[in-house]
Each structure stands twice: as structure tokens, then as C-alpha cells.
N, C-alpha and C positions, 0 to 999 in steps of 0.2 A: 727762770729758764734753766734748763737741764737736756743732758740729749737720755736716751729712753732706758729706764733701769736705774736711777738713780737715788730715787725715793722720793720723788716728787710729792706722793699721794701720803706719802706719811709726813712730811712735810705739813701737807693742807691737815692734816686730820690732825696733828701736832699745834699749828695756831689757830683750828677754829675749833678744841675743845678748853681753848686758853681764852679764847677771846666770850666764848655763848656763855660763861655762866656771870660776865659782866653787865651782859645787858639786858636790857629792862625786860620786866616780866614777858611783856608780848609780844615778846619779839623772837624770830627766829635766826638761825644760820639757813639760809638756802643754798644748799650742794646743789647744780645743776653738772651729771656727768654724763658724759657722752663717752668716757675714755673706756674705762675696767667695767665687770659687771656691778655694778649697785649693791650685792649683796655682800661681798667684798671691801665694798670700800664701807659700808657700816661698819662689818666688823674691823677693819683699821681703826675707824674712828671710836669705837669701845674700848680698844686695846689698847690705843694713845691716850683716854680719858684716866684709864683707870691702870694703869701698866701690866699689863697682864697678857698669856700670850691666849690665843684662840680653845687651845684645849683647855686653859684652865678656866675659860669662858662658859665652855659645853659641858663642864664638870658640874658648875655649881650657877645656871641660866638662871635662874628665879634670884637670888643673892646679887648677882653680876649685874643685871638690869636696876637693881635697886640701888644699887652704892654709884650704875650711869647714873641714875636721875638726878640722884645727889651731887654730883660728879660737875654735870651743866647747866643744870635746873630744873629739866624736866624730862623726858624719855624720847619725847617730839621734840627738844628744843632745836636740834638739827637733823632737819627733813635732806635725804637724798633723792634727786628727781631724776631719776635714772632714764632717758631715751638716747638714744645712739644717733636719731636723726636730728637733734636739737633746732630748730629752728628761733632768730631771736624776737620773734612772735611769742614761741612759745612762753621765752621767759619774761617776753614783759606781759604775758596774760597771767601767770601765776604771781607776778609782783602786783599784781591791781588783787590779788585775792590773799595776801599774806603782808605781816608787817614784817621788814628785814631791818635786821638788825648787823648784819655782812650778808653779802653775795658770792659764792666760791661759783666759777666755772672752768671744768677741765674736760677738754681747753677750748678755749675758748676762738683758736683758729680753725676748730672744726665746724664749729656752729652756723649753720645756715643765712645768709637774709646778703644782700646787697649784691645780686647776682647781675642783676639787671642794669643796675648804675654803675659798676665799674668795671673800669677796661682791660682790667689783668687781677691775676691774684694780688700783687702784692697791695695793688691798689684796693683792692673787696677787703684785705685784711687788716688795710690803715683804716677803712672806713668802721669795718667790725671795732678794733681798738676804739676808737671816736666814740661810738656807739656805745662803749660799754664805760667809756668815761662820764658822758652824760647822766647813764645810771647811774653812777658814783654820786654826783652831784642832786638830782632827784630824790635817793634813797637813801645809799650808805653807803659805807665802803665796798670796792669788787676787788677781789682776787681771782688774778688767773695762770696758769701754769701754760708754758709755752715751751716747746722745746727748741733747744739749744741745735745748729748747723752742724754738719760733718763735719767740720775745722773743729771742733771742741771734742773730739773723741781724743778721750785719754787727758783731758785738759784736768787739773785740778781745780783752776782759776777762769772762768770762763767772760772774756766781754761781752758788753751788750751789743755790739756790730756782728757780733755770732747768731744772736737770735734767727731761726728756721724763718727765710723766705722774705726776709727784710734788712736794711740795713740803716736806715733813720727812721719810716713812716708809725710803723710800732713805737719803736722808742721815742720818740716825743711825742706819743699821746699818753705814755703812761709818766707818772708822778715821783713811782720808785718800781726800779730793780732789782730783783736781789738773782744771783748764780748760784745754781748748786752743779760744783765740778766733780769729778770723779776720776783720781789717776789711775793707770793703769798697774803702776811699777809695784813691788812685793813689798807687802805690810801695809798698805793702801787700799786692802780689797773694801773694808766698812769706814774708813776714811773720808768724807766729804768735804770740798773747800766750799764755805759760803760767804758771799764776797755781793758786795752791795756797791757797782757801780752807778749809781743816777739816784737820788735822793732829794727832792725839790719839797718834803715836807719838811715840817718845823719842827727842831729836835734840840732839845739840850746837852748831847754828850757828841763830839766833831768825830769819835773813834767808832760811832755807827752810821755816820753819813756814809763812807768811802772807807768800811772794814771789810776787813780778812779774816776768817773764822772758821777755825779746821775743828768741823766737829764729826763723831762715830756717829753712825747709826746705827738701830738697834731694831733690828725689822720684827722678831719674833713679838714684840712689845708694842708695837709703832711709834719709838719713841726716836730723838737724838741725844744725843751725850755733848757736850763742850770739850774741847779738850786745852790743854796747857793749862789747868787748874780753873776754868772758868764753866759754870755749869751751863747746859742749854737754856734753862730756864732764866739767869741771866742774859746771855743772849737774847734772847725771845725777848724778853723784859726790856733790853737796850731799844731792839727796833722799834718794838712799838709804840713806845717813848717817843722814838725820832720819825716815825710813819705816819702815828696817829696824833 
């Protein structure tokens, strides 16, 4: 959860070209986005594979594509399914047609289905949540990006009772949360606090159940940095440990 500009999207494009070259050959990452154009968020997810920025992409396409494949496995091994109207029909008709191996949806309070059963938003949005925890169970892991409430503007450190248009029904359907804050104040502009309030997986290390972790971003690249001597990739490594 984040409020808007934060770098959400290099985020996701940061752990699902960490996580697709783990799994098994036939298997995919399925981006289902409704947020940014699709063509945009590949090239993030290029950028963050292979650290490099856009233009030196466009320099040398033919080279760049080749050292992705290497990169996650294969050049498809993360499909983006770009529609703006997402319905969650849609995604579970592409799940009966693809083995997943992670699910990313962003985000996933926009996506269509539960219009009729329930009595308010926040209510359609607990049931959406529900609904995509199932998948989880079904398939594989889901990730999804939610944003963060007015009250977290300028927050570094952001709670889960902030999450956009709920204040318990979201969060106890989900397993883990993690915050990416954003302060406002000078020298903090590429600063990010990530901060993992709610952790109900099984993890070996208690410093990434309920951590604080001021890392930079590095947007030209799609990458993040750790800071106070700890690299992102450690981090990233810590959660997943404690996530997965």
C-alpha cells in the first residue's frame, strides 16, 4: 500500500523479476494491469531485470532482449495483460489458460466483479480481497498494490488502518502487508520507508515480520537501493524468506 507516485510499479517489477526466474520452467508471472499503460510497465519490468535505463534499452534492443531472457528465463516468462476495464472473470479465464507461477494485480481495488452482492464499496472490496485470496490458495501466490488514504500523505511510515476505503475488511483478508511511505521534508525526495505491518507467514528472521526499511529508489533503472548499509536485495531476500 502507497498513496500515488511512490513507486509502486517498480516495486512489483523489482520482486517479480526476483521471484520468475525461480520458477519452474512452465510457468509464468501473470501482470494483470489496469493501472499505467502496459507498454510502460514492460519496459520497467526490463529495466529492473537487467538495471538499465530506457534509453540504453533503445540503444542496443536486440542485445537487451537477450541478456531479459537470461535475465528470467524466457522473454514471455512475464506476460503483462493490459485492460483498464479488468473484470475478475477476466482473470480467472486467463488462469484456466496459463500455469502461474505468481499473480501481480494492479490494483486490484479497481477490478470489476461483486457489484451485485454487495452493499457498499467497502463491502465489494472486502469481498474482491476474499476473492483473490482464494486464488492464492487455488494457484499461487497474488500480489496486489493498493493505495494508501489521504492521512498518509507525506507519511514516511505508513499503517495498515490507512489503506484507501477500509479499515479492517482488506486487511484481514490479506496474510502480509508491507507500506511504502514517502516523506515530504528535504533530502527525502528518493527516500522510501518500507515497513511491514501484518505478517501471518512463516519466516525465520523476527526483524522482517514487523521491519522498517528506508530504502532509495532508483526510478531511471527500476530498481531500489537499502540504505544504512543493507542492500535491497537483502531486503527483498529477508521478505521473502519471511512471506514465502
Amino acid at each position: 500500500s502507497a498513496r500515488p507516485d511512490s513507486g509502486k510499479t517498480t516495486m512489483l517489477a523489482s520482486e517479480a523479476t526476483f521471484m520468475a526466474p525461480q520458477m519452474e520452467a512452465d510457468k509464468h508471472v501473470l501482470w494483470f494491469n489496469n493501472e499505467e499503460m502496459g507498454e510502460k510497465v514492460q519496459y520497467r519490468i526490463m529495466q529492473s531485470a537487467l538495471g538499465i535505463t530506457r534509453e540504453e534499452f533503445e540503444a542496443k534492443k536486440t542485445y537487451y532482449y537477450e541478456k531479459y531472457a537470461d535475465a528470467v528465463g524466457r522473454v514471455d516468462r512475464i506476460k503483462v495483460l493490459d485492460n483498464a476495464l479488468l473484470h475478475k472473470a477476466d482473470i480467472e479465464e486467463i488462469l484456466r489458460n496459463y500455469k502461474a507461477g505468481l499473480i501481480i494485480i494492479d490494483q486490484l481495488w479497481k477490478v470489476k466483479g461483486f457489484e451485485k452482492e454487495a452493499t457498499t464499496e467497502v463491502d465489494r472490496q472486502t469481498r474482491m480481497f476474499a476473492w483473490a485470496r482464494s486464488l492464492a490458495k487455488i494457484h499461487c501466490p497474488v500480489v496486489t498494490v493498493h493505495q494508501a488514504d489521504g492521512s498518509a500523505e507525506g507519511q514516511l511510515w505508513i499503517e495498515m488502518n490507512q489503506l484507501y476505503g477500509s479499515k479492517t475488511g482488506i486487511q484481514g483478508e490479506a496474510d502480509a502487508i508491507i507500506t511504502l511511505g514517502r516523506s515530504h521534508e528535504s533530502g527525502y525526495e528518493n527516500i522510501r520507508g518500507l515497513y511491514v505491518p501484518k505478517n501471518k507467514m512463516v519466516g525465520d528472521d523476527p526483524a522482517f515480520r514487523n521491519g522498517k526499511f528506508e530504502i532509495t529508489i532508483q526510478g531511471a533503472i527500476g530498481r531500489f537501493k537499502g540504505g544504512g548499509g543493507v542492500g535491497w536485495g537483502g531486503v527483498s531476500r529477508g521478505i521473502h524468506r519471511n512471506f514465502c
